[in-house]
C-alpha positions in Angstrom: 136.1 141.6 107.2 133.9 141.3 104.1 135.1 140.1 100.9 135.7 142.4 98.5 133.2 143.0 95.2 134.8 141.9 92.0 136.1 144.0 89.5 133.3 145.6 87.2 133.4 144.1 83.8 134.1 145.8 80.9 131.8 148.5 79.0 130.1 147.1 75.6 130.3 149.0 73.5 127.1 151.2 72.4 126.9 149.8 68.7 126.8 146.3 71.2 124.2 147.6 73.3 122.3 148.5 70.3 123.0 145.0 68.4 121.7 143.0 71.9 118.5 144.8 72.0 117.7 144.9 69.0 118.0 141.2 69.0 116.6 140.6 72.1 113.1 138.8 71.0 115.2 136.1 69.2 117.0 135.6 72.2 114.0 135.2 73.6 112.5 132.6 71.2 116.0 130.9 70.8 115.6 130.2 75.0 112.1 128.5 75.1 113.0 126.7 72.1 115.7 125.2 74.1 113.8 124.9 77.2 111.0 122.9 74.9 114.4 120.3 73.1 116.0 119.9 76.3 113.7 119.9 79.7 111.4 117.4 79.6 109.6 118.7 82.9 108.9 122.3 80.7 107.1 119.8 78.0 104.7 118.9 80.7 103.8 122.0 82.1 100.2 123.9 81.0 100.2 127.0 78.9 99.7 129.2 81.9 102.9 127.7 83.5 104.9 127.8 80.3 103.7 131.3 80.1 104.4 132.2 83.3 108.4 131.1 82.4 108.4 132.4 79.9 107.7 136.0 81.2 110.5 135.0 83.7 113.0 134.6 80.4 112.1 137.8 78.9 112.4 139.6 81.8 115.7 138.1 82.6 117.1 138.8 79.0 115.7 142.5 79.6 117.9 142.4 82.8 120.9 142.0 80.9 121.0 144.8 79.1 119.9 147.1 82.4 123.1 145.4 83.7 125.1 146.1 80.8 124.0 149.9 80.8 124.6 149.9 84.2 126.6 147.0 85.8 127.4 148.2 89.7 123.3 148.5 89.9 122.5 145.0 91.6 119.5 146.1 93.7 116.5 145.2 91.8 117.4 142.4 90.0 114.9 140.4 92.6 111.8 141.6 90.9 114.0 142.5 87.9 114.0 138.9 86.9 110.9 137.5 89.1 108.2 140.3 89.3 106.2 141.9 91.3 105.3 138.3 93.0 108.3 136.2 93.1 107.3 133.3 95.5 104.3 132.8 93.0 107.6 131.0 90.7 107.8 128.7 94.0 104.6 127.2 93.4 105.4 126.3 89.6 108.5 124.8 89.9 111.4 123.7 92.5 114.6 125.3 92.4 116.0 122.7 90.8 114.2 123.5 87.9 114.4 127.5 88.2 118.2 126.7 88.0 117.9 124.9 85.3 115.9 127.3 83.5 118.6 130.3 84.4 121.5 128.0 83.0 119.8 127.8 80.0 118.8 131.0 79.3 122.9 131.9 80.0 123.9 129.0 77.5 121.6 130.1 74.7 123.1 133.8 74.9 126.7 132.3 75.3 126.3 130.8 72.4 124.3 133.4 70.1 127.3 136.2 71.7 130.0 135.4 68.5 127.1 136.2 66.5 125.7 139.3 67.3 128.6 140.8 68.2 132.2 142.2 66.9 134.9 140.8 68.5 135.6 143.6 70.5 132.3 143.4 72.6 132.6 139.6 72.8 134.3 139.1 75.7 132.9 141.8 77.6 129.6 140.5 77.4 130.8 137.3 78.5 132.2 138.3 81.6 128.8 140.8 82.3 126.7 137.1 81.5 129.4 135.7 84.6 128.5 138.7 86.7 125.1 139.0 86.2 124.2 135.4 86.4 125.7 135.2 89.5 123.3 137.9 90.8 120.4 135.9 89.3 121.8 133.0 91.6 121.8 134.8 94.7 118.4 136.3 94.1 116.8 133.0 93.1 117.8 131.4 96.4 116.6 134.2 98.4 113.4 133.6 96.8 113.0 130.1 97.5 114.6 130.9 100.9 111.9 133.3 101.8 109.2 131.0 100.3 110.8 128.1 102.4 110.5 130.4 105.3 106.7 131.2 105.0 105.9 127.3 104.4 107.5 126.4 107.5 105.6 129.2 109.9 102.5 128.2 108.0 103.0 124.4 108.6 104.0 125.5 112.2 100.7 126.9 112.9 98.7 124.0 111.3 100.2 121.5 113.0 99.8 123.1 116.4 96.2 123.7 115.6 95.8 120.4 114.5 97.5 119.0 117.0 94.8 120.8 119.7 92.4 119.3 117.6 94.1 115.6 118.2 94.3 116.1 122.0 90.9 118.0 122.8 89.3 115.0 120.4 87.2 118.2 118.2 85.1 117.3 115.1 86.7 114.3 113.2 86.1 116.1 109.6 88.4 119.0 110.7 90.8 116.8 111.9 91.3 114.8 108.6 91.0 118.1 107.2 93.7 119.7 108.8 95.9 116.7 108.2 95.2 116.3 104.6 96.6 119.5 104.2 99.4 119.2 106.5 100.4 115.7 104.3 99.7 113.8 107.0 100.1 109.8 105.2 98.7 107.2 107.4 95.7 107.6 109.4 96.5 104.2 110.8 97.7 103.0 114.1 98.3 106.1 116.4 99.5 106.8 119.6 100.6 110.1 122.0 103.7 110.2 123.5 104.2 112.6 126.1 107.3 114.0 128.7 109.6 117.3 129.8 110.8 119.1 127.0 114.1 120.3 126.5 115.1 123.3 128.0 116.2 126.4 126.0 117.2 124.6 122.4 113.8 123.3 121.7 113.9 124.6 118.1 116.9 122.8 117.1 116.0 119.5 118.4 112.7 119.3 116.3 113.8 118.9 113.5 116.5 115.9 114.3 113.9 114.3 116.1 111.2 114.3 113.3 114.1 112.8 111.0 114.5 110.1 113.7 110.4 109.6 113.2 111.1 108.9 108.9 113.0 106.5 109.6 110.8 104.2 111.7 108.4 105.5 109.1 106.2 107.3 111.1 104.0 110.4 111.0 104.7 112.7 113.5 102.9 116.1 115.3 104.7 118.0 117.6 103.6 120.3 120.4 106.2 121.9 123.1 103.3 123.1 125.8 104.9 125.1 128.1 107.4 122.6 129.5 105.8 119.7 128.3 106.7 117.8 124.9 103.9 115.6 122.9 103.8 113.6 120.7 102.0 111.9 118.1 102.9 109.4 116.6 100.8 107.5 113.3 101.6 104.2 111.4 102.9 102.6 114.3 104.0 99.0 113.9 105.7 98.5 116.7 104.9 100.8 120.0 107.6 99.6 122.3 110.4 100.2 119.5 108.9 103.3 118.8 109.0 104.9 122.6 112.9 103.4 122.5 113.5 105.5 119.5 111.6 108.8 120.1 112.4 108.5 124.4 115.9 110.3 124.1 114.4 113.2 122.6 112.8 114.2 125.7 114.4 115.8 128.7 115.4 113.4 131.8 112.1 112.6 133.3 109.5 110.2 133.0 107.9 109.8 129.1 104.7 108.0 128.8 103.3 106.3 126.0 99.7 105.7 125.4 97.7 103.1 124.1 97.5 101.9 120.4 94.3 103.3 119.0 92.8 103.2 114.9 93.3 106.4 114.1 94.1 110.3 114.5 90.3 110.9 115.5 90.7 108.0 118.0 94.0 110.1 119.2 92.5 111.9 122.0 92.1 108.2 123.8 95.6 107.7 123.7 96.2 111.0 125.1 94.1 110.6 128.1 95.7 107.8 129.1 99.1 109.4 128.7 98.7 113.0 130.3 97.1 111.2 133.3 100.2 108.9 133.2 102.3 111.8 133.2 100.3 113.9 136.0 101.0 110.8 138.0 104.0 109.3 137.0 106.0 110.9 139.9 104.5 107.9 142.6 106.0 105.8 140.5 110.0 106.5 140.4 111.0 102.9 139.3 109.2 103.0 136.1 110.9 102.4 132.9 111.9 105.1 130.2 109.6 105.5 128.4 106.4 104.1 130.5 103.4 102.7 128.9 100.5 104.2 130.7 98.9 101.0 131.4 101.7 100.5 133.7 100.6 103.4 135.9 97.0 102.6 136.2 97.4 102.3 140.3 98.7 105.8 140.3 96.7 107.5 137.9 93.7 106.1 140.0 94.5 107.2 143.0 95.0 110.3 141.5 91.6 110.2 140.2 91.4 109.2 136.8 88.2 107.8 136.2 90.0 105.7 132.7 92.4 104.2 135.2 89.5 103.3 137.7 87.4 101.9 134.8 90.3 99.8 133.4 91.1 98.3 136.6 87.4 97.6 137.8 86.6 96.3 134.4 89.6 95.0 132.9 90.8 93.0 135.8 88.6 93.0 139.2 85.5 92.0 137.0 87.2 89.2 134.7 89.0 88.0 138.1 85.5 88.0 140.2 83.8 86.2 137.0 86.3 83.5 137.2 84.9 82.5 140.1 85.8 83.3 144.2 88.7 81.0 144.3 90.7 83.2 142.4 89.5 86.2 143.4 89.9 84.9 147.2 92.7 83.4 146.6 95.1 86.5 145.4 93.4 88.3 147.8 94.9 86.0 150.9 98.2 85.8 148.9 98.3 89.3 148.9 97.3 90.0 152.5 99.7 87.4 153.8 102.9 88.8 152.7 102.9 86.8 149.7 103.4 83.9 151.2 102.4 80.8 149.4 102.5 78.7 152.2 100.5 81.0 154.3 98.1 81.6 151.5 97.8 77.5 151.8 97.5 77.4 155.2 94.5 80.0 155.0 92.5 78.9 152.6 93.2 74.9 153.8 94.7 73.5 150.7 97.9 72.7 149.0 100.5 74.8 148.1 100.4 73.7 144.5 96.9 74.7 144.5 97.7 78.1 145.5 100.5 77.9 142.6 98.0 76.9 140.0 95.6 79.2 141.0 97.7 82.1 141.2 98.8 81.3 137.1 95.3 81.4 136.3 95.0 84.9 138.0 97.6 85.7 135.4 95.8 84.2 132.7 92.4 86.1 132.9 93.8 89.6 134.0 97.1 89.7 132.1 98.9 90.8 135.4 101.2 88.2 137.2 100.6 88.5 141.0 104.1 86.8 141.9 105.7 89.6 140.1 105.6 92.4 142.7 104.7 95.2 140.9 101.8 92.9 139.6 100.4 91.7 142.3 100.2 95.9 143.8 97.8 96.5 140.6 96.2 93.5 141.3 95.2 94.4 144.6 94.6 98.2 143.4 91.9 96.9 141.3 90.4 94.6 144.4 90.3 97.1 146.3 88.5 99.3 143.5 85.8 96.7 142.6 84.8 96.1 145.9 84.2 99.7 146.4 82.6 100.1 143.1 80.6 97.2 144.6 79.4 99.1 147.5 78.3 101.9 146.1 75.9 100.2 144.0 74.8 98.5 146.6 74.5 101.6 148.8 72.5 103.2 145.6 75.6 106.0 145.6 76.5 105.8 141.8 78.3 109.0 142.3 82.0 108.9 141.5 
């Protein structure tokens, strides 16, 4: 049941009516005077600005007496007060201020009231001031509300345009462009972050989850793509405590992270690396939460990803085969042979504690332990790759 309208005030009289207007430029003057003695923010505005309020004050004071002439009228006190082009007052000044300006405008007629008027019409015109301020109120916030409103769709639509941009790797001037104006701060240390979205709330989660990206002070685009959520993330410091923070925000699923690169223009790197990881995530069902994509590099090139391929032909096979045949024999034997080491001893005729040694260098020049399981499956992954990159070259087929 609504809440019921308060009581109208009481007429002023007409000799009050006629004293208020008839006054009104004073008012006027008396309000900027004391927005000029009392707000130092109006002090440091330009003419046009100060102008600007200024028209809002006079046309607020004129609202008072249409109010007081006719009080129940509460329509058009939006453009009333604000003008044909309210949400222009939105670009001037916050709504801190605008309130700020109202209540003073209110004060300085409180206070000029005892003297302008007889006694009779005093308190009248106070309680119009209550009612008519409180309209003034209402139709200030809608204002602000509205312009709120129209900032957010706009940002909305620049981010997701930028955020193409980002993924597709387009023309690095629009992209600083488009993230200049959408305040992006740090065009440092990003990476892409991507997994299911959630299901039919996806607008209410956004917003908690870019509050959980401030405080690891962090930059953040987001794009829901159908039923995909991605991320991306600038002024990383620390990538694993990042995908920890920003994983729950997913839906249940696999979330992969991609590679550190330099900056938003280098963004479309890490996004390769992670929307392969994705696409191929599902072979790998023992994976942590979230996944780096490096950690899916088997996967994602058997599921032909050409960055995968590359980074295990050139980032391990090649660095392994360049450390000479032992190793590269010698991983290969372990591997073959159940990873046995005494087997892998017994096959290449030497000790055991060669095998051991040899096997930590393996994990010295590729980064990738082959006594850890997982490990030594990427390490053979990327054997099995080089060798066959090898024979195509030496076949002439340099066709993928």
């Amino acid at each position: 049941m609504p809440e019921p309208r308060p009581a109208a005030p009481r007429p002023v009289s007409t000799d009050g009516l006629a004293r208020l207007r008839s006054h009104l430029g004073a008012l006027n003057t008396a309000v900027l005077q004391r927005l000029d003695a009392t707000l130092p923010w109006y002090r440091r505005l330009t003419p046009d600005e100060r102008s600007a309020l200024g028209l809002v004050a006079q046309r607020a004071l004129q609202g008072f007496l249409t109010w007081f002439e006719r009080p129940t009228s509460t329509g058009h006190v939006l453009q009333d007060v604000f003008g044909p082009a309210p949400t222009d007052l939105t670009r001037a000044i916050s709504l801190h201020r605008a309130l700020q300006l109202i209540r003073t405008m209110v004060d300085v007629v409180e206070t000029r009231v005892p003297e302008l008027l007889a006694e009779r019409d005093q308190a009248p015109v106070r309680e119009h001031i209550l009612h008519y301020s409180r309209e003034v109120a209402f139709a200030l916030a809608d204002v602000y509300a509205r312009a709120a409103e129209m900032r957010g769709a706009m940002d909305s639509r620049l981010e997701s345009v930028l955020l193409d941009a980002v993924l597709r790797g387009q023309d690095p001037d629009e992209i600083r462009h488009r993230a200049t104006a959408l305040g992006w701060r740090g065009d440092h240390d990003v990476m892409v972050m991507a997994g299911l979205a959630p299901g039919q709330d996806k607008p209410a989660f956004i917003p908690d989850l870019r509050r959980a990206a401030a405080r690891l002070d962090c930059d953040l685009l987001v794009g829901v793509q159908s039923e995909r959520l991605v991320l991306v993330v600038g002024s990383v410091r620390d990538a694993r405590a990042v995908g920890e923070a920003l994983a729950p925000w997913f839906a249940p699923g696999p979330v992969i992270v991609g590679p550190v690169v330099d900056s938003l223009v280098s963004a479309h790197v890490s996004a390769r690396h992670t929307l392969a990881g994705l696409s191929a995530a599902a072979a790998h069902p023992r994976a942590s939460r979230p996944t780096p994509a490096e950690d899916l590099l088997p996967e994602r090139a058997l599921l032909g990803d050409p960055t995968a391929r590359e980074a295990l032909v050139d980032g391990v096979f090649t660095p392994l085969a360049d450390a000479g045949t032992s190793l590269l024999e010698t991983v290969d034997a372990y591997g073959a042979l159940g990873h046995s080491l005494e087997g892998t001893a017994r096959e290449l005729f030497v000790h055991a504690n060669t095998v051991r040694y040899r096997l930590k260098r393996v994990a010295e020049v590729t980064g990738w332990d082959p006594l850890v399981p997982r490990d030594a499956y990427v390490l053979q992954t990327a054997i099995t790759l080089g060798r066959l990159a090898g024979a195509r070259q030496t076949t002439g087929d340099g066709s993928d």
